[in-house]
mmCIF file as gemmi writes it, N, C-alpha and C atoms, coordinates in Angstrom:
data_model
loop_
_atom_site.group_PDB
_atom_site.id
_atom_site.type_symbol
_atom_site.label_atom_id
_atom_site.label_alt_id
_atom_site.label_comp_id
_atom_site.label_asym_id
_atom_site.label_entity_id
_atom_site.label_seq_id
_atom_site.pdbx_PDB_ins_code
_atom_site.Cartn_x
_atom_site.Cartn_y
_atom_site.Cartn_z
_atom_site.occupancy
_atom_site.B_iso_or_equiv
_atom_site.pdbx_formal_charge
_atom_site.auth_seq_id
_atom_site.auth_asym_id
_atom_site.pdbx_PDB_model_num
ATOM 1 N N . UNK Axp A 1 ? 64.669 87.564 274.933 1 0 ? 1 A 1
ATOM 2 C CA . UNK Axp A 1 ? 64.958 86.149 274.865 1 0 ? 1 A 1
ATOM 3 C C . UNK Axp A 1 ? 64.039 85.501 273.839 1 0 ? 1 A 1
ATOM 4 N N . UNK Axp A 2 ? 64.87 84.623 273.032 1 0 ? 2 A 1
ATOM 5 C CA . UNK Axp A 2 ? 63.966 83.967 272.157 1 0 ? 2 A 1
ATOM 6 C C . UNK Axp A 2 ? 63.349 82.292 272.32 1 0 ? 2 A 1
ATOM 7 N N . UNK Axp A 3 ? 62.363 81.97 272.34 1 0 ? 3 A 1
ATOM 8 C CA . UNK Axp A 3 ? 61.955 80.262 272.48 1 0 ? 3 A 1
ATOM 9 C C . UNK Axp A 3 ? 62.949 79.575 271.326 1 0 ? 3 A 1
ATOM 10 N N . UNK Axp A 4 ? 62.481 78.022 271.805 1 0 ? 4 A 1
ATOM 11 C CA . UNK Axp A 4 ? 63.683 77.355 271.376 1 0 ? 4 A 1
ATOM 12 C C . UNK Axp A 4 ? 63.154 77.275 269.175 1 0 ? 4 A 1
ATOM 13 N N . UNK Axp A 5 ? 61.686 77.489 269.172 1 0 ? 5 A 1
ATOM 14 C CA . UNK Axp A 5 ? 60.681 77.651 267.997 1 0 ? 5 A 1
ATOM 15 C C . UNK Axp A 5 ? 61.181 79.245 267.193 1 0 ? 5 A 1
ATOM 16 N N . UNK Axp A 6 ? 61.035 80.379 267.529 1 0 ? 6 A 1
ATOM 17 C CA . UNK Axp A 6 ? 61.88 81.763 267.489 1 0 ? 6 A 1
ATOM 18 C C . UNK Axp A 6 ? 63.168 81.533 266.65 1 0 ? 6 A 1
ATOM 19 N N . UNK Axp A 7 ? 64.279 81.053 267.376 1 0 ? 7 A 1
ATOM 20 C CA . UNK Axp A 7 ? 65.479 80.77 267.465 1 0 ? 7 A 1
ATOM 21 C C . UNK Axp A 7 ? 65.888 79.81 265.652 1 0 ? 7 A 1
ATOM 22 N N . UNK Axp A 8 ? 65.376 78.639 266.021 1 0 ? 8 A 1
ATOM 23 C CA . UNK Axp A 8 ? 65.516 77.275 265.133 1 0 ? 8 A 1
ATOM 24 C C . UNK Axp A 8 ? 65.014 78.485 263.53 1 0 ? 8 A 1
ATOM 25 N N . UNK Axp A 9 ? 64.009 78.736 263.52 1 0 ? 9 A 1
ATOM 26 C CA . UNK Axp A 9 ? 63.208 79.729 262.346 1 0 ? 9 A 1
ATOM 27 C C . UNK Axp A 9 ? 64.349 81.019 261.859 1 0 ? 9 A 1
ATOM 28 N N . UNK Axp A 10 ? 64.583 82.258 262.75 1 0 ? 10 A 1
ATOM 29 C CA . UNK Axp A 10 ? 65.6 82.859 262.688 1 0 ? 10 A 1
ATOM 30 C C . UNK Axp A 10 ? 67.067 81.967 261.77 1 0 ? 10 A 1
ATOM 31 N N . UNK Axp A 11 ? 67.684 80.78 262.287 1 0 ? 11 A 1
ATOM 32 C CA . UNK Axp A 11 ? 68.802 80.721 262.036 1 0 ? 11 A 1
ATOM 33 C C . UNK Axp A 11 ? 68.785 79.562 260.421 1 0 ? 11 A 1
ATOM 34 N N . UNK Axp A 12 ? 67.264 79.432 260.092 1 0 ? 12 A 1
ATOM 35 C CA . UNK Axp A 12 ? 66.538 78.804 259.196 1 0 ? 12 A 1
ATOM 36 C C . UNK Axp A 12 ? 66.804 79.986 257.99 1 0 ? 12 A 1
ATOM 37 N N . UNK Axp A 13 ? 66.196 81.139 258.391 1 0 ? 13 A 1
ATOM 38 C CA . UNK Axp A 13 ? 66.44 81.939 257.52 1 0 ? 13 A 1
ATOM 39 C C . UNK Axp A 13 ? 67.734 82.837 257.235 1 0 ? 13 A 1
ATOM 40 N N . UNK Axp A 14 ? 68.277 82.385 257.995 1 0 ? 14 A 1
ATOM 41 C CA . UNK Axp A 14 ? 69.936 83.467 257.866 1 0 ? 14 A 1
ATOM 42 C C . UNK Axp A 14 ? 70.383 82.302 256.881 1 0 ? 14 A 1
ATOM 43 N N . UNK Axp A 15 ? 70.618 81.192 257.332 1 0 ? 15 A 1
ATOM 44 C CA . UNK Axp A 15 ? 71.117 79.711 255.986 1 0 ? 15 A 1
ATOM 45 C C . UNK Axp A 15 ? 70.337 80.443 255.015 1 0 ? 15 A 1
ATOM 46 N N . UNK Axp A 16 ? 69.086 80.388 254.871 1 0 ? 16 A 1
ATOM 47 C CA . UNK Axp A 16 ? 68.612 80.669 253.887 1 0 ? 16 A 1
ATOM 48 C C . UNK Axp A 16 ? 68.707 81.953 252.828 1 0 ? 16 A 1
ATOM 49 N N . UNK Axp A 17 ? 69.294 82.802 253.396 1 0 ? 17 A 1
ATOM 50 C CA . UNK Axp A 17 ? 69.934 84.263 252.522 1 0 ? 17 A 1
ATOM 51 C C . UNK Axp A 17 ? 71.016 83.834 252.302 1 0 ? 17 A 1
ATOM 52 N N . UNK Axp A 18 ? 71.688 83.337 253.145 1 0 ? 18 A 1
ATOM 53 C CA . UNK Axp A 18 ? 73.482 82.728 253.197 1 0 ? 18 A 1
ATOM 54 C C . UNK Axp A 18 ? 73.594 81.945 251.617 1 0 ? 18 A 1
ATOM 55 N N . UNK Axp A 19 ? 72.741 81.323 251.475 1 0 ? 19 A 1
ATOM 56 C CA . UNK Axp A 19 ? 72.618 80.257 250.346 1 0 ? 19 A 1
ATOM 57 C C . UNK Axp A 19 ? 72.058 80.935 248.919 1 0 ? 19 A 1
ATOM 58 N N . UNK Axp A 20 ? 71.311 82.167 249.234 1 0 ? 20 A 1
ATOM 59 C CA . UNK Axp A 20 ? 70.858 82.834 248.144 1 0 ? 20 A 1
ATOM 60 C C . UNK Axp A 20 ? 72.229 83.81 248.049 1 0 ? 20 A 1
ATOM 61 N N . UNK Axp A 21 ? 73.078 83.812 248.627 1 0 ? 21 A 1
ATOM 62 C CA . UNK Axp A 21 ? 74.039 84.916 248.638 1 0 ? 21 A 1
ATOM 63 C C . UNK Axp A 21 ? 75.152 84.688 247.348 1 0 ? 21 A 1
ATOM 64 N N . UNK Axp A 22 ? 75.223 82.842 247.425 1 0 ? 22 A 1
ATOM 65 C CA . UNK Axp A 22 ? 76.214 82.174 247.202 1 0 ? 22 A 1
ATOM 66 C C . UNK Axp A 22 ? 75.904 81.907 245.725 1 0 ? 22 A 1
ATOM 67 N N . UNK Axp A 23 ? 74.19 81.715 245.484 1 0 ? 23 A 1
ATOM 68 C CA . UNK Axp A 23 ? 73.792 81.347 244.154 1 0 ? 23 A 1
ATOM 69 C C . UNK Axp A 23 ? 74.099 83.013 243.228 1 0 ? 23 A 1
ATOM 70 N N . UNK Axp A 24 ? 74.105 84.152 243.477 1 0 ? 24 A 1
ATOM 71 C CA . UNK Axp A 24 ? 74.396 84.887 243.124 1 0 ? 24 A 1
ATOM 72 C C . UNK Axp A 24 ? 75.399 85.537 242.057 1 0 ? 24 A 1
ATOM 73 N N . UNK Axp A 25 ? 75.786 85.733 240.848 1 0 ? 25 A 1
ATOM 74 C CA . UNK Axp A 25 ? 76.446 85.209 239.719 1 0 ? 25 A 1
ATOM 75 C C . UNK Axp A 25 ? 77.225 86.861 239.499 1 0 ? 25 A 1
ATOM 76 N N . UNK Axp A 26 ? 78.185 87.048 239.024 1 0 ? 26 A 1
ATOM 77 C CA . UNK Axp A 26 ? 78.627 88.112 238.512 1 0 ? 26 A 1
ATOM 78 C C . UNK Axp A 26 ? 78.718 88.195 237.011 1 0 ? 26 A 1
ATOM 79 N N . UNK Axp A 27 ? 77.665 88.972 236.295 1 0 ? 27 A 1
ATOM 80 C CA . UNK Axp A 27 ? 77.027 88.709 235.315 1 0 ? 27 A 1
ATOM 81 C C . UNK Axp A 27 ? 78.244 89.501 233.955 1 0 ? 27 A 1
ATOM 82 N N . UNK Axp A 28 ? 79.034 90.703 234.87 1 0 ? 28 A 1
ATOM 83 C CA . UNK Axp A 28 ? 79.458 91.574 234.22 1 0 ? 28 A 1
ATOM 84 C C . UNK Axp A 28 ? 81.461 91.216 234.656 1 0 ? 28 A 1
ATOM 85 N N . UNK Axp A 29 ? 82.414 91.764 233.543 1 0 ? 29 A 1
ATOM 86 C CA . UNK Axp A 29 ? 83.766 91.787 234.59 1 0 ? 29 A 1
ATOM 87 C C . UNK Axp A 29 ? 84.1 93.014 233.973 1 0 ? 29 A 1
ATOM 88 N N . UNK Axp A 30 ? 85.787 93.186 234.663 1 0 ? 30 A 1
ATOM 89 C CA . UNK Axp A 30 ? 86.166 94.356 234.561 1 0 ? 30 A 1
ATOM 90 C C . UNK Axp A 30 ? 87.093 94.37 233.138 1 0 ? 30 A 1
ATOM 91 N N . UNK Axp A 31 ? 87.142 95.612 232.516 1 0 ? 31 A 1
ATOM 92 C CA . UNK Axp A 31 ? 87.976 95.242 231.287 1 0 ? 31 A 1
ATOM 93 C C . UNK Axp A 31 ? 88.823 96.572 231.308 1 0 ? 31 A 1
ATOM 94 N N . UNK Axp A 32 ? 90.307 96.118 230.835 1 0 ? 32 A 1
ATOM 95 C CA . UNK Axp A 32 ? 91.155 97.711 230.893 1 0 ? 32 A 1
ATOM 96 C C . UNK Axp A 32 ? 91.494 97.671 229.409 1 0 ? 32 A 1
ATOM 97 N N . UNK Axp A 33 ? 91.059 97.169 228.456 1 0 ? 33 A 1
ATOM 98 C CA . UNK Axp A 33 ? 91.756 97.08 227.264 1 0 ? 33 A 1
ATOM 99 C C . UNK Axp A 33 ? 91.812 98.605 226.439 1 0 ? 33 A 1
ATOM 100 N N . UNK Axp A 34 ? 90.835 99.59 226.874 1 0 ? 34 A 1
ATOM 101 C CA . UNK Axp A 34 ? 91.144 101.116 226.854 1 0 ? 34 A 1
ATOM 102 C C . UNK Axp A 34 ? 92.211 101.57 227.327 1 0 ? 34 A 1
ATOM 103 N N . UNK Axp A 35 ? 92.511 100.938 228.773 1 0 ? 35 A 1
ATOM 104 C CA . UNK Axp A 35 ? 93.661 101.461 229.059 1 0 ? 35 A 1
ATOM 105 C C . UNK Axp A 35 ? 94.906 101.533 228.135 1 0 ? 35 A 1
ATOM 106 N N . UNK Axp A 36 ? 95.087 100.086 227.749 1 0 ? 36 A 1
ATOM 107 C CA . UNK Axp A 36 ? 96.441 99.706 226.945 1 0 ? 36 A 1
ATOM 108 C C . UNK Axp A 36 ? 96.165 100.555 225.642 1 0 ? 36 A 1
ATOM 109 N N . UNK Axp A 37 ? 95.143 100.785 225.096 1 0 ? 37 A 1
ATOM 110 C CA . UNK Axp A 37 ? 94.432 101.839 223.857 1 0 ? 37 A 1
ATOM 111 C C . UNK Axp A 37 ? 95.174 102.87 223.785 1 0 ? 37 A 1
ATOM 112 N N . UNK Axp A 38 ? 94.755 102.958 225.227 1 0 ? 38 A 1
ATOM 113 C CA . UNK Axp A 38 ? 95.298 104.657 225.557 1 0 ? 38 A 1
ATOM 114 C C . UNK Axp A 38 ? 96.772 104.584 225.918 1 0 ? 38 A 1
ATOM 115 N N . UNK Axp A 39 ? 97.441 103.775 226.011 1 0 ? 39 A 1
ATOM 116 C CA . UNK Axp A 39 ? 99.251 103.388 226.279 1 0 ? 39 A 1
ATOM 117 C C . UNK Axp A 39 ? 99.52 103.607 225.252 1 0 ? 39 A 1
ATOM 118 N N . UNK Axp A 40 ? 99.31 102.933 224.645 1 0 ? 40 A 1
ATOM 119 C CA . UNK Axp A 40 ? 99.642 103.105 222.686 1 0 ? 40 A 1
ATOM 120 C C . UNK Axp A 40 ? 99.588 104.523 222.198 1 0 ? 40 A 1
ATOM 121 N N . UNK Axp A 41 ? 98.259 104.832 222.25 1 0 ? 41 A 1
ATOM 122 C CA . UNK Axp A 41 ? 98.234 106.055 221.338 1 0 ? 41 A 1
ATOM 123 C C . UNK Axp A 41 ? 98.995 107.375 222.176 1 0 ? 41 A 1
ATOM 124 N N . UNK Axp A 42 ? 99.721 107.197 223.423 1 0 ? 42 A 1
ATOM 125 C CA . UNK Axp A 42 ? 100.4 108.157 224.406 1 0 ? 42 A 1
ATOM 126 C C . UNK Axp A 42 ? 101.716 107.956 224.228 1 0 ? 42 A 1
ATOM 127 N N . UNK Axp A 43 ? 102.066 106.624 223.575 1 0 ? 43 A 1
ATOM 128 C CA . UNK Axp A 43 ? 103.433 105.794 223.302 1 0 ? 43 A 1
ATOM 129 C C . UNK Axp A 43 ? 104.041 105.909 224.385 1 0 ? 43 A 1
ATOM 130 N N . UNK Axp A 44 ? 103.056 105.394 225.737 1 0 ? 44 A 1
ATOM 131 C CA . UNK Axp A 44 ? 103.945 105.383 227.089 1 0 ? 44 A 1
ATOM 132 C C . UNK Axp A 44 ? 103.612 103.754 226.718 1 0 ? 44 A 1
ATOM 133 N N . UNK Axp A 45 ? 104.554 102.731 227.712 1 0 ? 45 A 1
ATOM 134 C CA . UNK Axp A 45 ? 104.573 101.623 228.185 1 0 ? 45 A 1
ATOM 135 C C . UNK Axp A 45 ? 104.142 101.641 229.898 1 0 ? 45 A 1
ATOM 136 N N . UNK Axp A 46 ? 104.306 100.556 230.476 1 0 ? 46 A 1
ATOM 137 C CA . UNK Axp A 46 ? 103.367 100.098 231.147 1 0 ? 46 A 1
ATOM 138 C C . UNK Axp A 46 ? 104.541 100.65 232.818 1 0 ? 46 A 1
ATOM 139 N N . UNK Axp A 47 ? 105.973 100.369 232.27 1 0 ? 47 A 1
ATOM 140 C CA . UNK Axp A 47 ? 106.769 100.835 233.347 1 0 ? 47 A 1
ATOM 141 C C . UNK Axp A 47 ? 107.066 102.323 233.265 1 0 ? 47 A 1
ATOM 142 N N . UNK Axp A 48 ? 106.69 103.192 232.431 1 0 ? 48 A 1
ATOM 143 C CA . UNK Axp A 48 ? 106.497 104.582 232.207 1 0 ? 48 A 1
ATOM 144 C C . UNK Axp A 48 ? 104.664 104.96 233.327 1 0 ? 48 A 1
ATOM 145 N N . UNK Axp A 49 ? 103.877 104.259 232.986 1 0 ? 49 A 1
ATOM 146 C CA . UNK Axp A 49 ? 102.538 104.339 233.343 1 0 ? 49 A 1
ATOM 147 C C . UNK Axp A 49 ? 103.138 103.897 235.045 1 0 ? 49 A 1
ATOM 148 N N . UNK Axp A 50 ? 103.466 103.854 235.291 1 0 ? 50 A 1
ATOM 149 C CA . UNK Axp A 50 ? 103.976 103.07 237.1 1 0 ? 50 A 1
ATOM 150 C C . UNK Axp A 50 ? 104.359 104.343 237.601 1 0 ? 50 A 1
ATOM 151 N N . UNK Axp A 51 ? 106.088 104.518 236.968 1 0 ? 51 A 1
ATOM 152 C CA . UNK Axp A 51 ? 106.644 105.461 237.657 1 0 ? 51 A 1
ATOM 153 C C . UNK Axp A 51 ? 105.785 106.905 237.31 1 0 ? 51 A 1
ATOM 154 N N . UNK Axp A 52 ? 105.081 107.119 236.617 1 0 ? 52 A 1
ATOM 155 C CA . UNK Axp A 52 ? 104.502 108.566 236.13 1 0 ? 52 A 1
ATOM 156 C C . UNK Axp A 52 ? 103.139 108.751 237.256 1 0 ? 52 A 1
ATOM 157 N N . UNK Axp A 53 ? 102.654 107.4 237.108 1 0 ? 53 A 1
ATOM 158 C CA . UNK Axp A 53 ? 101.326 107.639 238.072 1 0 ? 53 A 1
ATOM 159 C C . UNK Axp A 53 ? 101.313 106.917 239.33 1 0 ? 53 A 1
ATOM 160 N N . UNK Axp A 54 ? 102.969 106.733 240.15 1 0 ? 54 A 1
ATOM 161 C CA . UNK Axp A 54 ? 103.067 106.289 240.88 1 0 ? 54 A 1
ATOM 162 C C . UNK Axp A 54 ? 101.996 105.086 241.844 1 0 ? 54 A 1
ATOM 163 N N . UNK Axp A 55 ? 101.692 104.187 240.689 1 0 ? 55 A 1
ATOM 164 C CA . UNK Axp A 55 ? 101.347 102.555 240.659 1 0 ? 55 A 1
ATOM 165 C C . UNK Axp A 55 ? 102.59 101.807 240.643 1 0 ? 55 A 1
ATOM 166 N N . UNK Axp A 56 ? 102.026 100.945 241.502 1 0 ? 56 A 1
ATOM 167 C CA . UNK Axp A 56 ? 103.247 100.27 241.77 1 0 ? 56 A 1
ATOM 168 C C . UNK Axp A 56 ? 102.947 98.874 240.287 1 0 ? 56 A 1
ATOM 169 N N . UNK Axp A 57 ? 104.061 98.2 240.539 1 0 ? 57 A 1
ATOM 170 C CA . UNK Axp A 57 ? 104.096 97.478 239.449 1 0 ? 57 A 1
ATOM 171 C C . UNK Axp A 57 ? 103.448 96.062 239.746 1 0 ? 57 A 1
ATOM 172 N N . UNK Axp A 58 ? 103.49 95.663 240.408 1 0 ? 58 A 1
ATOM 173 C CA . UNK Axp A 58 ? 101.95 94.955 240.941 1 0 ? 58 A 1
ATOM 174 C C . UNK Axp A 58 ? 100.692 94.846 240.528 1 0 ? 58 A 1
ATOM 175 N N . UNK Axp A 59 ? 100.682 96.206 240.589 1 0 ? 59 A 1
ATOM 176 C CA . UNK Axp A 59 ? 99.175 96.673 240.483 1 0 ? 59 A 1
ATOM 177 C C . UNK Axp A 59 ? 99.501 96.831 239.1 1 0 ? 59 A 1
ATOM 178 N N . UNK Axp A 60 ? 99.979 97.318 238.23 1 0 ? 60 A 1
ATOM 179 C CA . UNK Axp A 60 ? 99.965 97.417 236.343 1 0 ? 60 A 1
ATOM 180 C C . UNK Axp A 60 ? 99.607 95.742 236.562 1 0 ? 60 A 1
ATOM 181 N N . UNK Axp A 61 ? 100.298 94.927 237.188 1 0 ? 61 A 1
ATOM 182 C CA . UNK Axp A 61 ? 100.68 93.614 236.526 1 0 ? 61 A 1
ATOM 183 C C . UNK Axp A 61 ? 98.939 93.263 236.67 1 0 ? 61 A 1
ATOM 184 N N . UNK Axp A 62 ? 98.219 93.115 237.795 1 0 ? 62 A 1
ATOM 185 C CA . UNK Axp A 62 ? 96.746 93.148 238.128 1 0 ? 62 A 1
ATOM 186 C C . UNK Axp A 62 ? 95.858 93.732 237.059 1 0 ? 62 A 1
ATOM 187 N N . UNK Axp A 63 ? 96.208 94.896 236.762 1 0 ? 63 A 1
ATOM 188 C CA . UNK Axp A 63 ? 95.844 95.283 235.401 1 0 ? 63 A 1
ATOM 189 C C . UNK Axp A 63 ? 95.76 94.993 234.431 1 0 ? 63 A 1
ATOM 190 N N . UNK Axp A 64 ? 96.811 94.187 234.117 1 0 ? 64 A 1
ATOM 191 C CA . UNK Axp A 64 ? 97.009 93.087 232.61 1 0 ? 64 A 1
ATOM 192 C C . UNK Axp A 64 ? 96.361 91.908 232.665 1 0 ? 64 A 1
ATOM 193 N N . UNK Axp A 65 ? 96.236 91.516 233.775 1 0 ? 65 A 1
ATOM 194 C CA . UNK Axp A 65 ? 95.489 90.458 234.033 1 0 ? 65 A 1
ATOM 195 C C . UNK Axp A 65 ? 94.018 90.377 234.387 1 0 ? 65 A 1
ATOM 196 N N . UNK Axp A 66 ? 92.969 92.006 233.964 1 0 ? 66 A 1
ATOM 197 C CA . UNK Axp A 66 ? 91.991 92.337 234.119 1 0 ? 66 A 1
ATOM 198 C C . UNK Axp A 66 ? 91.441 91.857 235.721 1 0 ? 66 A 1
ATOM 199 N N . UNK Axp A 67 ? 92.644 92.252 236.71 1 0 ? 67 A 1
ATOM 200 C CA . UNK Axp A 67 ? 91.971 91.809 237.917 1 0 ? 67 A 1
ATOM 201 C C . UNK Axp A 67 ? 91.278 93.184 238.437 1 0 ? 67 A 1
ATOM 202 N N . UNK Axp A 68 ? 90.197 93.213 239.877 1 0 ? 68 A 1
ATOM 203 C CA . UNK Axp A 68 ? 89.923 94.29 240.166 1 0 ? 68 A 1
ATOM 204 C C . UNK Axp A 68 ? 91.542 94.976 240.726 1 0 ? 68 A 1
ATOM 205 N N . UNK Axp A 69 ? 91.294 96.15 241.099 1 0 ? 69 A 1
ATOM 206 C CA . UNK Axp A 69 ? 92.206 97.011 241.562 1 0 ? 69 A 1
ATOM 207 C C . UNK Axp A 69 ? 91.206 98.359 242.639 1 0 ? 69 A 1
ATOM 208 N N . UNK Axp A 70 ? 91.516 99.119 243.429 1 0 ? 70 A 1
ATOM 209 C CA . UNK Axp A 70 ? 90.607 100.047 244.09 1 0 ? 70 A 1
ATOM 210 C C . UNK Axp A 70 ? 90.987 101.141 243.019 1 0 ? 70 A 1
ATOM 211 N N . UNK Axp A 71 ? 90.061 101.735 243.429 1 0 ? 71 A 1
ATOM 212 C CA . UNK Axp A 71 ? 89.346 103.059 242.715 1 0 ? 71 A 1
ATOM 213 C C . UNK Axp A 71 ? 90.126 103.831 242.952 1 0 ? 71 A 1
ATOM 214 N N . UNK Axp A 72 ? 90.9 103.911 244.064 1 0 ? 72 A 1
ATOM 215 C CA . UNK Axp A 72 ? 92.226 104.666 244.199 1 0 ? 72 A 1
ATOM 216 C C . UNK Axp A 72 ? 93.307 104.96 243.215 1 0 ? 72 A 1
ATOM 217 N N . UNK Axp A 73 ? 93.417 103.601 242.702 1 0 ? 73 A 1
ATOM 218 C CA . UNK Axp A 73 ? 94.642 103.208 241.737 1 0 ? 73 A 1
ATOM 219 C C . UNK Axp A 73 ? 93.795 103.917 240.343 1 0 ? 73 A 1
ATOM 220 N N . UNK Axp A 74 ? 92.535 103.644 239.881 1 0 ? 74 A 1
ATOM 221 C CA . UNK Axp A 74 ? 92.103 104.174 238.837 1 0 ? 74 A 1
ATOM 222 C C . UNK Axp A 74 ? 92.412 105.729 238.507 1 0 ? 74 A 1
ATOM 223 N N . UNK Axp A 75 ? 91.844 106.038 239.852 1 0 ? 75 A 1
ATOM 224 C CA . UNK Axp A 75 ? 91.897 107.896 239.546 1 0 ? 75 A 1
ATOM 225 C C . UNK Axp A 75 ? 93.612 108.382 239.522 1 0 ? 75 A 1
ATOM 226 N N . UNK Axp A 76 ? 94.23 107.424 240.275 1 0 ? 76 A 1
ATOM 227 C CA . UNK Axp A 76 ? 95.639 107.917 239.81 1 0 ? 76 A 1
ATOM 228 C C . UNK Axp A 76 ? 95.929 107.915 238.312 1 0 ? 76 A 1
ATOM 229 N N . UNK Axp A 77 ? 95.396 106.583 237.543 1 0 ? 77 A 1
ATOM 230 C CA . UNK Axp A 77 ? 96.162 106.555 236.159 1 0 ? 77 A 1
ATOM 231 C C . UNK Axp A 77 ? 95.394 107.865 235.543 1 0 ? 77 A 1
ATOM 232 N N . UNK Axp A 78 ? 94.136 107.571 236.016 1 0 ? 78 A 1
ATOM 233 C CA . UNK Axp A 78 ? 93.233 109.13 235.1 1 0 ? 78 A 1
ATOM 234 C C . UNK Axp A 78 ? 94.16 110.237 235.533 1 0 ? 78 A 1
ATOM 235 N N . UNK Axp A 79 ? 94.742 110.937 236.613 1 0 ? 79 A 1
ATOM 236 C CA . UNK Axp A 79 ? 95.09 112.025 236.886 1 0 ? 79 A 1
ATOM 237 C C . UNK Axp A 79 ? 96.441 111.809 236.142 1 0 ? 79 A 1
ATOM 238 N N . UNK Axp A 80 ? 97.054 110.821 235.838 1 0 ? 80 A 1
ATOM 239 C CA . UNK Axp A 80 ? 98.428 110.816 235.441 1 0 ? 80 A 1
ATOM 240 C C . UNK Axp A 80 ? 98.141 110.979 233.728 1 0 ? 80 A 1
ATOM 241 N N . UNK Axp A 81 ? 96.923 110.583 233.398 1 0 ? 81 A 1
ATOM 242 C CA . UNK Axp A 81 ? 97.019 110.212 232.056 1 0 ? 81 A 1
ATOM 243 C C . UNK Axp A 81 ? 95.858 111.391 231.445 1 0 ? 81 A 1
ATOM 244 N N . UNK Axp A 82 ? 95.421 112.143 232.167 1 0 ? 82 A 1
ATOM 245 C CA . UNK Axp A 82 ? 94.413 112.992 232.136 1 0 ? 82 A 1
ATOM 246 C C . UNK Axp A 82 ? 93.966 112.652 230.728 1 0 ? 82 A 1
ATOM 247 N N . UNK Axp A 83 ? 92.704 111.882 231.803 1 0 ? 83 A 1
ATOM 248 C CA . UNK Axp A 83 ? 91.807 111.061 231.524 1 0 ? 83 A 1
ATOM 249 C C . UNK Axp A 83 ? 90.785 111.03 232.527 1 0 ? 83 A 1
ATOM 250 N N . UNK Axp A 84 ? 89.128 110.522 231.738 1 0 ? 84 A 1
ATOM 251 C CA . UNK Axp A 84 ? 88.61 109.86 232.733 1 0 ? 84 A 1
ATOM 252 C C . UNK Axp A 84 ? 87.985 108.689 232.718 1 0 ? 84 A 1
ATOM 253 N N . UNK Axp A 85 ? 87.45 108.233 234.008 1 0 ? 85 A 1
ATOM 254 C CA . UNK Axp A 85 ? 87.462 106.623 234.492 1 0 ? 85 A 1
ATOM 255 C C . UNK Axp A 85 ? 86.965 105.982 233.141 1 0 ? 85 A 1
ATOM 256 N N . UNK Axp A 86 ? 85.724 106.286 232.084 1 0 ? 86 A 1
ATOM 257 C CA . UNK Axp A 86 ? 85.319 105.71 231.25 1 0 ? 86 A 1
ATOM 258 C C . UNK Axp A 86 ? 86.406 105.11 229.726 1 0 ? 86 A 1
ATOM 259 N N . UNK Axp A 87 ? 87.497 106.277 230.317 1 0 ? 87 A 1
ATOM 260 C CA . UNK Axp A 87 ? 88.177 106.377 229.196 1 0 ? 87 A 1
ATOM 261 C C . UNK Axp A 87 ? 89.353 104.993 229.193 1 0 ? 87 A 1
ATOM 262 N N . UNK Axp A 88 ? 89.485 104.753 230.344 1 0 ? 88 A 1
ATOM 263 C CA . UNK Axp A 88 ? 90.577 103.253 230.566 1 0 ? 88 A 1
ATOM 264 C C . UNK Axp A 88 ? 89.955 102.201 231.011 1 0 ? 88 A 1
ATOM 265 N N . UNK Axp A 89 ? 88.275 102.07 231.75 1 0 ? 89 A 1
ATOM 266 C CA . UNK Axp A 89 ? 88.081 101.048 232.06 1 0 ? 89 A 1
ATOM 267 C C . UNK Axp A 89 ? 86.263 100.971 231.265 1 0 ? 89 A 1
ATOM 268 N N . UNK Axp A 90 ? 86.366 99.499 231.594 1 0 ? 90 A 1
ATOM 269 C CA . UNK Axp A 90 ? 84.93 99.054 230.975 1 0 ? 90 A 1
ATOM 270 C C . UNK Axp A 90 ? 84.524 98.075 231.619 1 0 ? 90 A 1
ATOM 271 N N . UNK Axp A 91 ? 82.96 97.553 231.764 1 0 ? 91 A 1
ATOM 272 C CA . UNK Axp A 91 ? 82.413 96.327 232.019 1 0 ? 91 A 1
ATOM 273 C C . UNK Axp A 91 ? 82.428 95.462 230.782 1 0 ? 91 A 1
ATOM 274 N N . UNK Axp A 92 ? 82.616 94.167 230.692 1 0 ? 92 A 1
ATOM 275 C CA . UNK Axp A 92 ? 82.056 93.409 229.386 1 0 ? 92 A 1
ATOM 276 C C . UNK Axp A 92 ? 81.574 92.509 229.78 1 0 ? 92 A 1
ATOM 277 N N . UNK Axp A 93 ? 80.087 91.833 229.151 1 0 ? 93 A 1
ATOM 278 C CA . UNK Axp A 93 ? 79.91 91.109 229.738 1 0 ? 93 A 1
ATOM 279 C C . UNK Axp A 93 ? 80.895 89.301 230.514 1 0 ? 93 A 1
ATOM 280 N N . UNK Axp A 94 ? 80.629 89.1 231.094 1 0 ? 94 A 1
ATOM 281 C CA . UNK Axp A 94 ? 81.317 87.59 231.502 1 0 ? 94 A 1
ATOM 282 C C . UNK Axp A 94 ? 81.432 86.347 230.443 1 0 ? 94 A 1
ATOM 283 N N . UNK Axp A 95 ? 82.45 85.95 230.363 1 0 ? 95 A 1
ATOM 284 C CA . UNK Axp A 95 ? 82.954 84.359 229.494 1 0 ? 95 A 1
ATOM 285 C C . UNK Axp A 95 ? 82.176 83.464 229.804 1 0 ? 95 A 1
């Protein structure tokens, strides 16, 4: 059991990480512009890259739009495009 002094301090400092959590910046994003590199020089398109590496088209579209995607979906295009992860994706820094 904690005093009512314990308690007030504790939930002082949880706000207080909570708030450092929030100031926290994502310095880096995700970039596929290798990928499309590598579309080109394979002279596949993007609905060839779907049905071949069974991605759904959603997820290409997420792709074009440099959103994240899981790591799942990555190693598929690598195994479809035998390739690896460095070879379709990149960090750059943030706008």
């Amino acid at each position: 059991m904690y005093t009512l002094h314990e308690y007030v301090i504790m939930n002082r400092v949880r706000a207080s990480a909570m708030c450092m959590a929030k100031e926290v910046s994502i310095l880096r994003k995700i970039s596929y512009k290798k990928l499309w590199k590598l579309l080109i020089d394979k002279e596949m398109n993007k609905t060839e890259l779907a049905d071949f590496s069974g991605v759904s088209g959603s997820t290409i579209t997420r792709l074009s739009k440099s959103e994240s995607v899981t790591l799942d979906v990555i190693v598929k295009l690598c195994d479809a495009l035998e390739c690896e992860i460095q070879d379709i994706v990149e960090l750059v820094p943030k706008e």
